[in-house]
N, C-alpha and C positions, 0 to 999 in steps of 0.2 A: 537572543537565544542562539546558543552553539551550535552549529550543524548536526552534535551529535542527539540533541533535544528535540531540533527540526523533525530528523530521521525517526528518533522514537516516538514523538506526537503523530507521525505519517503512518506508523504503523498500527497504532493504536487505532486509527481511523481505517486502517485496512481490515484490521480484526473485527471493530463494530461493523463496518459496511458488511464483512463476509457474513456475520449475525446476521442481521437483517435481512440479506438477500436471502438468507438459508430460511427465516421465517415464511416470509413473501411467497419463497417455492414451496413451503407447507402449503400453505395457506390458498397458493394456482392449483396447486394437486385435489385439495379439497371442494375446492366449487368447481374444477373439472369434472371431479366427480361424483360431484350431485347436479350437474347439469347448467351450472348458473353461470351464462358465458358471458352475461354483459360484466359479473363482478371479476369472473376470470380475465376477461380483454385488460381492466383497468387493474389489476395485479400483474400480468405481463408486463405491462407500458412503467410500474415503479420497478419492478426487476429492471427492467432491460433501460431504465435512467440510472435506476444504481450501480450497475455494471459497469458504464460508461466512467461513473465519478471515479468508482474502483478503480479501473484502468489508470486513472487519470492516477491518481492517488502512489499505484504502485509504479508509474515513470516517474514522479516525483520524488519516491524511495530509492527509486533506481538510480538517479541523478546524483541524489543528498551518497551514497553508496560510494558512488564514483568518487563525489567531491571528496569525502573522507579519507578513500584509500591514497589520493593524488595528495593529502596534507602529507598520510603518513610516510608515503614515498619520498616524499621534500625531504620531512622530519631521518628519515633514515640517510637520505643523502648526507644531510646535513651533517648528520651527526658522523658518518662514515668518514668525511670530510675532513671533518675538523680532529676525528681521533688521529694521533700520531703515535704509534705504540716504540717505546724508548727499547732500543738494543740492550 
């Protein structure tokens, strides 16, 4: 897989995790408040695992990010490089 496939499979997965945790915070906010702290405790504890993967997820976008611009940088060298524009 391309780096640039890497990067958009990465983000994809940033996009569902942000879902998900956005469900989750429904879902804290509702047994907050109705009172049901042991189902609230154990919907904190998946937010705040999911949060962690997120993280994880957007250094690995931010890396693949880098990696890309560092090709395109080469690619532009290169190309800089090798043009020789004729008088």
């Amino acid at each position: 897989m391309s780096v640039n496939g890497k990067l958009r499979k990465a983000w994809q997965q940033v996009k569902f995790l942000n879902d998900r945790i956005f469900d989750l915070k429904t879902r804290y906010d509702r047994a907050c408040n109705g009172s049901n702290t042991k189902f609230s405790a154990a919907l904190r504890l998946q937010m705040s695992g999911l949060k962690d993967v997120l993280n994880m997820y957007y250094e690995y976008a931010n890396r693949k990010c880098d990696e890309m611009e560092n090709i395109a940088d080469k690619l532009r060298h290169l190309y800089n490089a090798s043009y020789q524009p004729t008088s």
